[in-house]
DOZALUM-172574 format. One line per field, with one value per residue: x, y, z of N, C-alpha, C in turn. Coordinates in steps of 0.1 Angstrom, whole numbers. Atoms other than C-alpha are relative to their C-alpha. Example, Ala and Ser with C-alpha at 12.3 -4.5 7.8 and 13.67 -1.06 7.14 Angstrom:
<atoms>
n.c1 (9,-9)
n.c2 (-12,-11)
n.c3 (0,0)
ca.c1 (123,137)
ca.c2 (-45,-11)
ca.c3 (78,71)
c.c1 (9,-8)
c.c2 (12,11)
c.c3 (0,8)
</atoms>
This chain:
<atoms>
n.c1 (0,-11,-2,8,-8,-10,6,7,-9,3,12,-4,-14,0,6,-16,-12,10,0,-11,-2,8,0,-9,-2,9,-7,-9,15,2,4,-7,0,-17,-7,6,-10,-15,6,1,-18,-11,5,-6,-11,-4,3,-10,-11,1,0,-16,-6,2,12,16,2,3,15,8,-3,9,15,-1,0,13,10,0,6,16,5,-2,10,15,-3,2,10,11,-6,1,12,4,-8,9,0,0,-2,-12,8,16,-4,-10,11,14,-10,-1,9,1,-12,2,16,-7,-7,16,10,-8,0,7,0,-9,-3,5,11,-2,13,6,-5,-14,-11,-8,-11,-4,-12,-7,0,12,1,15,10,3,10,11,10,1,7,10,4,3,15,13,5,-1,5,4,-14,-1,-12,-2,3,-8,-9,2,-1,-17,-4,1,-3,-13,-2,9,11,4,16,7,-4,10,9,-2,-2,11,5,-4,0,13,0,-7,-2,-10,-8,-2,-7,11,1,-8,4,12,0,-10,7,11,-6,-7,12,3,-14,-4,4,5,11,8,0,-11,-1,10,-5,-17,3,9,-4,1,11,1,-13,-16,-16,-7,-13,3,2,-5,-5,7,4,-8,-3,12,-2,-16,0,4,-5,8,-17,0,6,-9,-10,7,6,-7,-13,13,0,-11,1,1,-10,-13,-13,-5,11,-6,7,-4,-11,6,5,-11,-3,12,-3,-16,4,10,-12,-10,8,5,-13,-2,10,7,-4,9,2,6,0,10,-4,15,-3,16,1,-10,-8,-2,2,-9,-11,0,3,-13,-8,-7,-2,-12,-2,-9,5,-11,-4,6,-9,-7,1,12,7,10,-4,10,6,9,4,12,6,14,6,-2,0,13,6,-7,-12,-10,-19,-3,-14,-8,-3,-15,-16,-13,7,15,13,1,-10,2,5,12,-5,7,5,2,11,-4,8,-15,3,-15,-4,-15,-5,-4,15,-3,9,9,5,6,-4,7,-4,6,-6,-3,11,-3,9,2,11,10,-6,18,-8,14,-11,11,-9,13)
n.c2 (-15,-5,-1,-12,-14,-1,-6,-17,-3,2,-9,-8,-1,-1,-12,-15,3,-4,-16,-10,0,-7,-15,-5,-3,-7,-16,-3,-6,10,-4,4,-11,-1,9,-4,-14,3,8,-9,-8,8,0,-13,-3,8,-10,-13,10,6,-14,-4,9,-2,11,-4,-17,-13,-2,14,1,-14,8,11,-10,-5,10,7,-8,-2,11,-2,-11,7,12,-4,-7,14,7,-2,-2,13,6,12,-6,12,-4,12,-1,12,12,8,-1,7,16,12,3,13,13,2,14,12,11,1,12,8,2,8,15,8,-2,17,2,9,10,6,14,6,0,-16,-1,-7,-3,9,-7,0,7,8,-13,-13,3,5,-12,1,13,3,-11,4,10,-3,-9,10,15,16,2,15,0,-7,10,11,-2,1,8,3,-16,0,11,-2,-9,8,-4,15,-1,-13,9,9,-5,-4,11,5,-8,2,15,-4,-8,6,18,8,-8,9,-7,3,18,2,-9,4,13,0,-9,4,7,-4,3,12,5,6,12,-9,10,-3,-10,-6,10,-1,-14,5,12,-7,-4,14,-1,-11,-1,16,0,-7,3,-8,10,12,-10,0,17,12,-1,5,10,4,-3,14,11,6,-3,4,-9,-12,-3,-3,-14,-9,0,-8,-17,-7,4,-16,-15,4,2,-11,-2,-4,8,17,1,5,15,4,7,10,13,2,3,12,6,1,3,19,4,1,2,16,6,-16,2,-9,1,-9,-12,-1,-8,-4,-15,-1,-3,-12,-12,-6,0,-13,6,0,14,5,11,6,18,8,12,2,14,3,3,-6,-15,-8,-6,5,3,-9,-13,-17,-12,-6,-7,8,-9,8,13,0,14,15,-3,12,-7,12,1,-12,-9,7,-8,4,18,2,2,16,5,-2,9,-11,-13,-7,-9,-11,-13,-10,-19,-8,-11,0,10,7,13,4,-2,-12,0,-1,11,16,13,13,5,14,12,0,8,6,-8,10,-1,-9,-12,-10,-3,-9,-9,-9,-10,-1)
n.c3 (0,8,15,6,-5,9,12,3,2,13,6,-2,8,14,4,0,19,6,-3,6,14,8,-1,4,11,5,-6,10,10,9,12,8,1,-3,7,8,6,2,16,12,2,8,14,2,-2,15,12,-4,8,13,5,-4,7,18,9,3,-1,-9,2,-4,-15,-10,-3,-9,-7,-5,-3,-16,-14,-1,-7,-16,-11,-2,-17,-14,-3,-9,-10,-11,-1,-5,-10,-7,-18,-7,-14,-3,-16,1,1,-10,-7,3,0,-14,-9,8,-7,-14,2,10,-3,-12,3,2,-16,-5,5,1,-17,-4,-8,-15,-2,-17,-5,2,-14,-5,-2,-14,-5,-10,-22,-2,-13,-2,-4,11,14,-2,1,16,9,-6,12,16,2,0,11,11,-7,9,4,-7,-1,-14,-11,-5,-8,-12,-5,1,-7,-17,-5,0,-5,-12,1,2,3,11,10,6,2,10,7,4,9,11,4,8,12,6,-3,6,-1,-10,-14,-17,-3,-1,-15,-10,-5,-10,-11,-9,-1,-6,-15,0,-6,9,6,11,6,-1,6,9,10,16,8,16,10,11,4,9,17,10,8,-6,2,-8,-8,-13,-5,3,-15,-12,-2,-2,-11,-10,-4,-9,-17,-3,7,20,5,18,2,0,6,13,1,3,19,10,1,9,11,4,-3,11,-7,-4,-10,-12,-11,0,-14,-12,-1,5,-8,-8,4,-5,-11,2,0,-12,-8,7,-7,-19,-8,-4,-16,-7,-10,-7,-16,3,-9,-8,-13,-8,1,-13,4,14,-6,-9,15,7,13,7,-6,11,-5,8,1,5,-4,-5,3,-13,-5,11,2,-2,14,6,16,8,-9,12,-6,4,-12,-2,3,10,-7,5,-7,3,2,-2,4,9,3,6,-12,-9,3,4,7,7,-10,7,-3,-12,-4,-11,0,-10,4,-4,5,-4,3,-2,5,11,16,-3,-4,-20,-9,-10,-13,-1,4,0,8,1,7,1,1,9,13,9,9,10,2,-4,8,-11,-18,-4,-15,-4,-6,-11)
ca.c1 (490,525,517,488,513,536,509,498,534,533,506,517,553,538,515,549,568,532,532,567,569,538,549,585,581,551,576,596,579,562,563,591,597,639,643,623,647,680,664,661,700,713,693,703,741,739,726,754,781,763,765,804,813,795,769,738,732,723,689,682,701,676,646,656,661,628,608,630,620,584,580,596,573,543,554,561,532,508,530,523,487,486,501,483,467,472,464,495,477,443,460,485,451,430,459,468,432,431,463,452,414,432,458,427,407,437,448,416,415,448,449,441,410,406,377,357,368,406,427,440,476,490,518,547,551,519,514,489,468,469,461,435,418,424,411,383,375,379,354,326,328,337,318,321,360,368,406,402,384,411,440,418,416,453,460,441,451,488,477,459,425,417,375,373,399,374,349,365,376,345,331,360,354,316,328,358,356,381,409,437,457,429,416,450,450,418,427,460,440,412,441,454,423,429,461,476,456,446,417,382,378,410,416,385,399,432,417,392,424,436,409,410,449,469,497,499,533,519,495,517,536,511,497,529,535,500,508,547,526,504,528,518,557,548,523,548,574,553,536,570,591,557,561,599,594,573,592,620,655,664,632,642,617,635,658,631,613,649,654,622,629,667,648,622,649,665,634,621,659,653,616,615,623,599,597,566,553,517,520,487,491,466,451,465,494,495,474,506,529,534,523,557,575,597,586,615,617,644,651,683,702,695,726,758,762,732,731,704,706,675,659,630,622,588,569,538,518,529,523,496,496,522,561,580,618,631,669,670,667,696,729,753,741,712,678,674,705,698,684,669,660,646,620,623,595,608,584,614,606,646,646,683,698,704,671,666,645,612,611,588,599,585,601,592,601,625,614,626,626,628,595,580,577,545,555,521,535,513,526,501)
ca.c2 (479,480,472,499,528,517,520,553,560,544,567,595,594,586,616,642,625,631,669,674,662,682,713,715,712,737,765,764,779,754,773,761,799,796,766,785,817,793,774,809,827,793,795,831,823,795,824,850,816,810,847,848,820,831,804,825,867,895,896,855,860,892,871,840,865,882,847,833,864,867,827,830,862,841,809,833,848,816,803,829,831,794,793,761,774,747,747,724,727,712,682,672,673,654,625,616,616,586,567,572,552,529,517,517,493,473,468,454,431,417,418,377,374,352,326,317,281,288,280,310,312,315,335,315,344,338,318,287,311,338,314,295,332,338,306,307,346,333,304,327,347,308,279,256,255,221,224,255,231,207,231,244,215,204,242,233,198,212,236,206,214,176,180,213,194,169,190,207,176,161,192,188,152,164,190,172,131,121,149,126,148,154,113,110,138,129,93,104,128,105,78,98,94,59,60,52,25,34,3,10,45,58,25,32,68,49,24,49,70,41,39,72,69,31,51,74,79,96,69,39,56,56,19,6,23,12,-21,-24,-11,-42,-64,-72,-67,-84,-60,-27,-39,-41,-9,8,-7,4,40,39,23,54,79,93,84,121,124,139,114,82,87,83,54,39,40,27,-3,-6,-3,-29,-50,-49,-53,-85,-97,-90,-97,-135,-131,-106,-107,-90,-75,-67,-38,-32,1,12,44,48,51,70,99,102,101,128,119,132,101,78,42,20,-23,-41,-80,-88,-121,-138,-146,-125,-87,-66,-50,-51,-73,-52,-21,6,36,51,81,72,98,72,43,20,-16,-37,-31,-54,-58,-78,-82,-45,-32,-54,-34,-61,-101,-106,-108,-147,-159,-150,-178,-167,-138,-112,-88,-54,-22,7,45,69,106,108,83,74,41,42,37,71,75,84,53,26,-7,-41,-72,-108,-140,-157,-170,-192,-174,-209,-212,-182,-150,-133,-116,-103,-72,-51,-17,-13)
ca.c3 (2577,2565,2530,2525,2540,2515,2487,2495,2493,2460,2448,2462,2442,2409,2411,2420,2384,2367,2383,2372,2340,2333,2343,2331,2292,2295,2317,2282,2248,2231,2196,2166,2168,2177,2154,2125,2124,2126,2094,2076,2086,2072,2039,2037,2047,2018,1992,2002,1996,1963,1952,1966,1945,1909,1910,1912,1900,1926,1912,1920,1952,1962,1955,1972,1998,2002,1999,2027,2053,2039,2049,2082,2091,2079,2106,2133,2132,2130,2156,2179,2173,2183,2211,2234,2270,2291,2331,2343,2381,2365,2346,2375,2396,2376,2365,2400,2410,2378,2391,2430,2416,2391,2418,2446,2426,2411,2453,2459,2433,2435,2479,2491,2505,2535,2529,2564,2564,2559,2590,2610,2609,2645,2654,2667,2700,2706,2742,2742,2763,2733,2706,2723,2730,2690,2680,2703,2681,2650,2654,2670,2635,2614,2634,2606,2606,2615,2608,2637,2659,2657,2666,2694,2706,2704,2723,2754,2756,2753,2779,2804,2797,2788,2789,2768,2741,2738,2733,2705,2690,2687,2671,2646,2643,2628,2603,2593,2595,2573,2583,2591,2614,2636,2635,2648,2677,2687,2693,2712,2734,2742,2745,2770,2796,2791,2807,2773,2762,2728,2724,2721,2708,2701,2679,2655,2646,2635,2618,2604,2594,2580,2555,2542,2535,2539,2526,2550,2569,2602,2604,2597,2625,2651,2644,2648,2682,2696,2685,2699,2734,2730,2722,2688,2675,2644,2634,2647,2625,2597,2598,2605,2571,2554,2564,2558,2525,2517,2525,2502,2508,2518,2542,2578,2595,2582,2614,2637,2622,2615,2653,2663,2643,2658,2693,2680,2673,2706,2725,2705,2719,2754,2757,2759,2795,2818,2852,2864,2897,2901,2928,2954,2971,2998,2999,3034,3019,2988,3009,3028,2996,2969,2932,2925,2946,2928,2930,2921,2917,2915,2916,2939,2941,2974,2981,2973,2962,2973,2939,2920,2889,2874,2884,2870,2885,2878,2896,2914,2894,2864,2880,2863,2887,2870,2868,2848,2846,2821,2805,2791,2827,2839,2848,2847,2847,2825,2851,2824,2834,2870,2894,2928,2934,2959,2945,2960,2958,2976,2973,2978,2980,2963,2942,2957,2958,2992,3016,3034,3064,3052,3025,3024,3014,3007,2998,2987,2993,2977,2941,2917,2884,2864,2878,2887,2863,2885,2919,2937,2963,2985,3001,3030)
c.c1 (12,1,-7,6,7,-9,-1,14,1,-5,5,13,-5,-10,7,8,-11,2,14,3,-10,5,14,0,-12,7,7,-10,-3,2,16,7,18,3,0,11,17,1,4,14,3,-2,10,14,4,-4,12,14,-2,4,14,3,-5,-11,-15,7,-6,-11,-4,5,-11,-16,-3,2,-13,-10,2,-5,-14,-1,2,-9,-13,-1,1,-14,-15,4,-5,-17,-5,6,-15,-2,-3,4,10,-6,-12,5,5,-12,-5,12,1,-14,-1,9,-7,-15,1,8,-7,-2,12,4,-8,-5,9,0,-9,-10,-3,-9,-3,8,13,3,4,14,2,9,10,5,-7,0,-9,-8,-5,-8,-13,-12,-2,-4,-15,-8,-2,-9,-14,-5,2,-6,3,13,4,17,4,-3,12,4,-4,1,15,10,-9,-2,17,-1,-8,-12,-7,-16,0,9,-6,-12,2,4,-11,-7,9,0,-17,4,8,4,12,15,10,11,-11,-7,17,2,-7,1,12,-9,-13,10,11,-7,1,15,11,-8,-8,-10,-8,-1,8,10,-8,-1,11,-7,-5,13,8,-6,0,14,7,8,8,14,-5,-13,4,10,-6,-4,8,5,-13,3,12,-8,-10,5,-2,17,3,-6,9,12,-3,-4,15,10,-7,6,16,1,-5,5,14,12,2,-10,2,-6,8,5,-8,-11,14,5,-10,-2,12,-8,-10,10,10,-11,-5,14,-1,-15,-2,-1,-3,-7,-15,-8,-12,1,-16,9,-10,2,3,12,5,-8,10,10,-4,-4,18,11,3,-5,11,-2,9,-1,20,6,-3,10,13,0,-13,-2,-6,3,-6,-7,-9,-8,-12,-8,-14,-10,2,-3,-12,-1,12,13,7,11,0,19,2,-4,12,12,12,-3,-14,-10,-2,11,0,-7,-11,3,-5,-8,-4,-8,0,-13,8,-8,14,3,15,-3,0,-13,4,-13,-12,-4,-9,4,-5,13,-5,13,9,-5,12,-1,-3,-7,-11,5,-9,4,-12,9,-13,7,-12,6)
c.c2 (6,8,14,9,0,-2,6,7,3,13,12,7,0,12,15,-3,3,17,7,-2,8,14,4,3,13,12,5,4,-11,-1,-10,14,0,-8,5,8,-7,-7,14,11,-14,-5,14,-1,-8,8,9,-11,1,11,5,-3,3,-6,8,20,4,-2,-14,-2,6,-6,-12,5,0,-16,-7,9,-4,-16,-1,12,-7,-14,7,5,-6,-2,11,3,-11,-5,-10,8,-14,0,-17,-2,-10,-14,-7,-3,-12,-13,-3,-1,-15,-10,-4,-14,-11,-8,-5,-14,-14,-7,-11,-13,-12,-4,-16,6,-13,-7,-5,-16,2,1,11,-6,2,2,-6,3,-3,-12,-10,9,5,-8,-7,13,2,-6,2,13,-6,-14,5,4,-16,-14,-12,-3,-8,2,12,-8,-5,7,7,-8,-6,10,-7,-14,1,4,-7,-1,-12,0,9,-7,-9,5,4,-13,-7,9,-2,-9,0,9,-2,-15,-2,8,-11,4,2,-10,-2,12,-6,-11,3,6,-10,-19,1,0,-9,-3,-9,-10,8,-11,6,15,5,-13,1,9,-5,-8,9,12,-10,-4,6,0,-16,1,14,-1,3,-14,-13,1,-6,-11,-8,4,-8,-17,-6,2,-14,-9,-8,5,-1,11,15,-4,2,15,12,-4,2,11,0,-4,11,8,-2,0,15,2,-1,-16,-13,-4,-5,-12,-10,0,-8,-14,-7,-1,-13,-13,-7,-1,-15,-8,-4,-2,-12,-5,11,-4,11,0,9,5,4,12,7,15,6,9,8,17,3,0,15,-8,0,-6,-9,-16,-12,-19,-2,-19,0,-15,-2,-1,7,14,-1,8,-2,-2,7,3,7,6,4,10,-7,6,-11,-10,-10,-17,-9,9,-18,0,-12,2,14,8,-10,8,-7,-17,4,-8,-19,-7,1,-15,-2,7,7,7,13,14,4,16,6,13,8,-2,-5,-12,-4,1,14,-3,-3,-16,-7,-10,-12,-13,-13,-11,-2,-7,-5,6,-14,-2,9,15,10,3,10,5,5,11,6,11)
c.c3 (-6,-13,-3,2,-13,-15,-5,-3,-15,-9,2,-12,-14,-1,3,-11,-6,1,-8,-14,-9,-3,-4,-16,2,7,-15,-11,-9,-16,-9,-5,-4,-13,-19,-2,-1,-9,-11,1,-8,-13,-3,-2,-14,-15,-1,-6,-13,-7,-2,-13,-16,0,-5,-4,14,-1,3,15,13,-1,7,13,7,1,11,12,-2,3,12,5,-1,10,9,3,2,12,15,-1,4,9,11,16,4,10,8,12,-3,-3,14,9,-4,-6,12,9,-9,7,13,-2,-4,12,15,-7,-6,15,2,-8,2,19,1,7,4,-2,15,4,-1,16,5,3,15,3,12,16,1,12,-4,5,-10,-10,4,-2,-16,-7,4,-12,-13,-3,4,-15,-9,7,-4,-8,8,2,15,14,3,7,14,12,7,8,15,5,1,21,15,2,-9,-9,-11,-14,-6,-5,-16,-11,-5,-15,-12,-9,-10,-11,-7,-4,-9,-1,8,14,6,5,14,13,8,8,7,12,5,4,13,17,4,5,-8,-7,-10,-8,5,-11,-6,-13,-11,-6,-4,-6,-12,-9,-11,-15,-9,-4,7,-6,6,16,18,5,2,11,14,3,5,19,7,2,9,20,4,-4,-12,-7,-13,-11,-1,-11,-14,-7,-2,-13,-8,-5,-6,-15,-10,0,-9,9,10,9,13,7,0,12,10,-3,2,13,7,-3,8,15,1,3,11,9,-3,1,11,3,4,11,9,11,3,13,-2,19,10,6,5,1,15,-6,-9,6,6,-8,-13,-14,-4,3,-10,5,-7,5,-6,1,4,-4,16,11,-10,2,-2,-10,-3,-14,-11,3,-14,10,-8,9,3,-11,-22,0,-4,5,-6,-3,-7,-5,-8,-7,-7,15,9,-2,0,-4,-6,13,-11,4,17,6,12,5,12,-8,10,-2,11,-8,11,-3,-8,-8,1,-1,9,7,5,9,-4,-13,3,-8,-3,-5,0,3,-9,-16,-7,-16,-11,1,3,-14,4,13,1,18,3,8,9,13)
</atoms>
């Protein structure tokens, strides 16, 4: 709305420099009338010198004379019989009605027009709420804008709205298949039902993104995370010296593949030695617990300081049956260099160190870790 105010503006202005340039030469006299009589005194004055001086007679003076008036009376006298009528009010009228048409139709040629399928921009105030409502508009009037699907989709799975995200996703996955940012959504969002696990479905949108680009950075990316979560390490390291290999030196992202390798790195260190603890907890129990409860495992020494050699806190509402500590959750001896141990699983509504009242605790036997690396708990 700005611009067009500031058109009419436009228009406006160049039809008041039109009006005044018309109307100021035509207030003055158009005729050659002034310039005409200051032509015929300076012939005359150069007859009267020539006459001073001897060059010419009286009698060639007095006829050069009379021919210079009788030509200046015959110019004024056309001159004023031709004077031009000319209505300065009509012209100024009828030019800026031309400009005002000309820069009309010029406007609408040059002004972008919005094609149905292009993406709607979304204003960065704009709430999830807002743009979902604005997305949701601009797909009744464009149905068959896949790229809008997606970010609907991606808007009310920001916004927790899980089901209707899939919904939209799907739809985008039909009008766009080979879009590799939305392959790549979709498979996080339906990777996300799965309590992370990104096999089955959300595996044959990367693969399939895969296909359409194996030199893209965003999915060389994602493969290698899926793989580092199924321990496939060989695979994650691959995929990530791919992507950074693509990417140019000066390229912001390098950083964060560049620590995901350096964390690779230091995990493929500390995994060769991983205690885990598969966890039973009764629905008893968890109806009388908060999702937002901390459940915490450590593994003690059996004998000795009551510290714990290696601890991991997790909420229950996170919690997916198996906890395992391994030598990068150890705070001071490495949990591999340990010998026997206690295994402790505490649900803390704190999350302190310190037991408090309302705790539940569990703890196991002692174990052997040279030959045990499985610890089955139950919290009943």
């Amino acid at each position: 709305m700005i611009f067009e105010w500031q058109f009419l503006l436009l228009i406006l202005a160049s039809s008041g420099f039109v009006a005044y340039f018309l109307y100021r030469p035509l207030e003055a006299n158009i005729s050659d009338d002034a310039s005409n009589v200051a032509i015929g005194k300076q012939k005359k004055q150069e007859l009267a010198d020539d006459v001073a001086k001897g060059l010419i007679s009286e009698s060639v003076y007095q006829e050069a004379e009379d021919e210079i008036t009788h030509t200046l009376a015959g110019e004024l006298s056309q001159n004023s019989g031709d004077v031009v009528a000319i209505n300065p009010l009509k012209w100024a009228i009828a030019l800026s009605a031309i400009i005002a048409i000309v820069s009309v139709i010029a406007y609408t040629q040059l002004a972008p027009n919005q094609s149905p399928n292009a993406v709607i921009e979304m204003s960065p105030s704009l709430s999830l709420e807002q743009s979902v409502v604005s997305l949701k508009a601009h797909l009744d009037d464009n149905p068959d804008n896949g790229k809008a699907w997606s970010m609907l989709g991606l808007a009310e799975f920001n916004l927790g709205n899980t089901d209707k995200a899939l919904v939209s996703f799907e739809k985008a996955y039909s009008l766009i298949p080979n879009d590799i940012d939305m392959l790549l959504q979709y498979a996080s969002v339906i990777a996300s039902t799965q309590e992370g696990d990104f096999s089955g479905a959300p595996q044959s949108l990367i693969d399939q993104a895969l296909e359409v680009d194996p030199d893209s950075v965003h999915v060389l990316y994602l493969v290698g995370i899926v793989a580092a979560n199924n321990g496939d390490l060989l695979v994650a390291e691959q995929s990530w010296q791919r992507a950074l290999y693509l990417l140019p030196v000066d390229h912001p992202d390098r950083v964060v593949i560049e620590s995901a390798l350096n964390a690779l790195g230091g995990f493929e260190s500390m995994s060769d030695f991983t205690l885990a603890i598969n966890l039973k907890i009764s629905e008893d129990v968890l109806a009388l617990r908060s999702s937002g409860d901390y459940l915490m495992a450590y593994a003690k020494a059996v004998t000795g300081s009551p510290m714990p050699i290696a601890i991991k806190k997790v909420q229950l509402k996170d919690f997916t049956g198996v906890i395992s500590l391994s030598d990068a959750d150890s705070l001071s001896v490495k949990l591999s260099e340990s010998t026997d141990v206690l295994v402790v699983v505490r649900i803390s509504s704190t999350g302190l160190a310190v037991k408090q009242a309302d705790d539940i605790e569990v703890v196991s036997d002692a174990i052997s870790l040279a030959e045990t690396r499985i610890v089955d708990l139950q919290v009943e």
